[in-house]
C-alpha positions in Angstrom: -9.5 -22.1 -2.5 -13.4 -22.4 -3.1 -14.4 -21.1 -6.3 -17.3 -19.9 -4.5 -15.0 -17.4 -1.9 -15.4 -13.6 -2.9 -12.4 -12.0 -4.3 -11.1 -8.7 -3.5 -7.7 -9.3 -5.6 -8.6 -6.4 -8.1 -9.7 -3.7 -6.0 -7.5 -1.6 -3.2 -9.0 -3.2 0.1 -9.1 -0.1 2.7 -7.9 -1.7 6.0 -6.2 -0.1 9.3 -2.6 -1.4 9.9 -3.7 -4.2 12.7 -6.2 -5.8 10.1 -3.2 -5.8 7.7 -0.5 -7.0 9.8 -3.2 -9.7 10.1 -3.2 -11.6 6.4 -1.6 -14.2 5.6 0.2 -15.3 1.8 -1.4 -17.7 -0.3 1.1 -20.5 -0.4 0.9 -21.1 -4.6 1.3 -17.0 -4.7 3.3 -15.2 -3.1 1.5 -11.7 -4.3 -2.0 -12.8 -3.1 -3.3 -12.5 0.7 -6.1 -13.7 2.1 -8.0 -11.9 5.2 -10.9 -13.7 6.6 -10.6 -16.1 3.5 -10.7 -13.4 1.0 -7.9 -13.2 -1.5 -6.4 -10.0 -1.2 -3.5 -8.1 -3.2 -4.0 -4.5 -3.0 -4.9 -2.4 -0.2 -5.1 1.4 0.7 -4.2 2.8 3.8 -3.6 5.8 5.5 -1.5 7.3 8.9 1.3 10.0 10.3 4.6 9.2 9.0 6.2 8.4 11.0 10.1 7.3 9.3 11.6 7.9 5.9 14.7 6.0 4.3 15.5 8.0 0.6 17.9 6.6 -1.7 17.7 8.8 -4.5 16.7 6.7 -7.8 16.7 3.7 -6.2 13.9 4.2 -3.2 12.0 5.7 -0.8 10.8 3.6 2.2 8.6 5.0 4.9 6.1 3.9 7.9 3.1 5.0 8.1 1.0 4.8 11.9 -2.7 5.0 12.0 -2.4 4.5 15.2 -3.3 0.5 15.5 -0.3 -0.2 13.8 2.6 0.9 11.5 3.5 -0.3 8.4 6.2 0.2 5.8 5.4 1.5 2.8 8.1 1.3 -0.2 7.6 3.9 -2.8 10.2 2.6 -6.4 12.4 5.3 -7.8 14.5 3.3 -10.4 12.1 3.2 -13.3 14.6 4.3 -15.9 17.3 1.8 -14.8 15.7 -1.4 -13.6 15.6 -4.1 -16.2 12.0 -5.2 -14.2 10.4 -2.3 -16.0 12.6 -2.3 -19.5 9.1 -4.1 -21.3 7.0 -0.9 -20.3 7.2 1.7 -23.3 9.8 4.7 -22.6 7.1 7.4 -22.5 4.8 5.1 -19.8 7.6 5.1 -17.9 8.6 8.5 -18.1 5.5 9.2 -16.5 5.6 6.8 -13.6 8.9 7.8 -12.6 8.3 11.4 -12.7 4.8 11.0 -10.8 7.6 8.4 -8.2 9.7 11.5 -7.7 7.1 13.6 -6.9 5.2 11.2 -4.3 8.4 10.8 -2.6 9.0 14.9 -2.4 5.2 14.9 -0.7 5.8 12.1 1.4 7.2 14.3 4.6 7.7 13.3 8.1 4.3 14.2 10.3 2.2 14.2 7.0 -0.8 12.1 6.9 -0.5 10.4 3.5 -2.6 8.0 1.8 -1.3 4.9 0.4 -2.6 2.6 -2.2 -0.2 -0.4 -3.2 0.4 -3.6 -3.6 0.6 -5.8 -0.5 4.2 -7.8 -0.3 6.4 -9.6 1.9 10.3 -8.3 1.8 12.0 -11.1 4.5 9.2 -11.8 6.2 7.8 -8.6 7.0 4.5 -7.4 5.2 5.1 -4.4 3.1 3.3 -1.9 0.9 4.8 -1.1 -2.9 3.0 1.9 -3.6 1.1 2.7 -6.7 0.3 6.4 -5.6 0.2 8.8 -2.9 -2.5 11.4 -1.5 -1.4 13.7 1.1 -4.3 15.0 3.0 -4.8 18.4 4.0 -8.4 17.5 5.7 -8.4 17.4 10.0 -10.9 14.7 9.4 -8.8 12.5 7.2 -8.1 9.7 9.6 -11.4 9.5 11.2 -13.1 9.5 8.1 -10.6 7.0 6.8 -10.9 4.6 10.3 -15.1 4.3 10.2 -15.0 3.8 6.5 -12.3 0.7 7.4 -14.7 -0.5 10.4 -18.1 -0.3 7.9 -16.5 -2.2 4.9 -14.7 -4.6 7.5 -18.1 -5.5 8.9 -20.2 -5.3 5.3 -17.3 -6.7 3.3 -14.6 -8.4 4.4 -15.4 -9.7 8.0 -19.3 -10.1 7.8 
């Protein structure tokens, strides 16, 4: 990669589900995207949901449709158990798992939620680990949401 390519890696890109579904992994890294040549690792999206899978303290997958595409989301709920997190202090993770179990209570079939996460690939299909949840109570939500996506896809990302 040129060192002279912007970087979006530390920021959550806002992108609609067909611009997602349209990145492709960095072949040294398998946490970093690129879209349009941009390196990628977080985004934030939003849609209906429109599925949810809930394994109680193990995880809570969901799709989300914004109605260009859908795209699973998975929300962690073993943060006391799993050894991935034992290096995080206990009252950190207190905190993480009890903000988990309360995203995954919000997250509702027919709500419009919005996501921000880490992109990843789980066999070969693009997926979301979410960081946090917003459920939105406004009507204008996904409009608001879709021209914001279109103006930083032309300013930012595309242009």
């Amino acid at each position: 990669m040129d060192q002279q390519t912007p970087s979006l890696l530390h920021i959550h890109v806002k992108l609609l589900g067909f611009s997602l579904h349209s990145i492709t992994p960095w072949p040294n890294n398998p946490s970093i995207f690129y879209l349009n040549g941009k390196r990628i690792s977080r985004v934030e999206i939003l849609g209906v949901v429109t599925s949810r899978d809930y394994k109680p303290n193990k995880f809570l997958r969901f799709t989300l449709d914004d109605g260009t595409h859908s795209i699973t989301c998975v929300l962690w709920l073993n943060h006391l158990t799993s050894p991935f997190f034992a290096s995080r202090q206990p009252a950190t993770l207190r905190v993480i798992s009890d903000l988990a179990k309360c995203f995954a209570d919000d997250i509702q079939f027919g709500k419009v939620a919005r996501v921000r996460g880490r992109v990843s690939s789980y066999r070969g299909d693009l997926q979301v680990t979410v960081s946090d949840v917003v459920i939105e109570r406004d009507p204008d939500a996904e409009t608001l949401h879709r021209l914001d996506c279109i103006s930083l896809g032309r300013r930012c990302y595309f242009g």
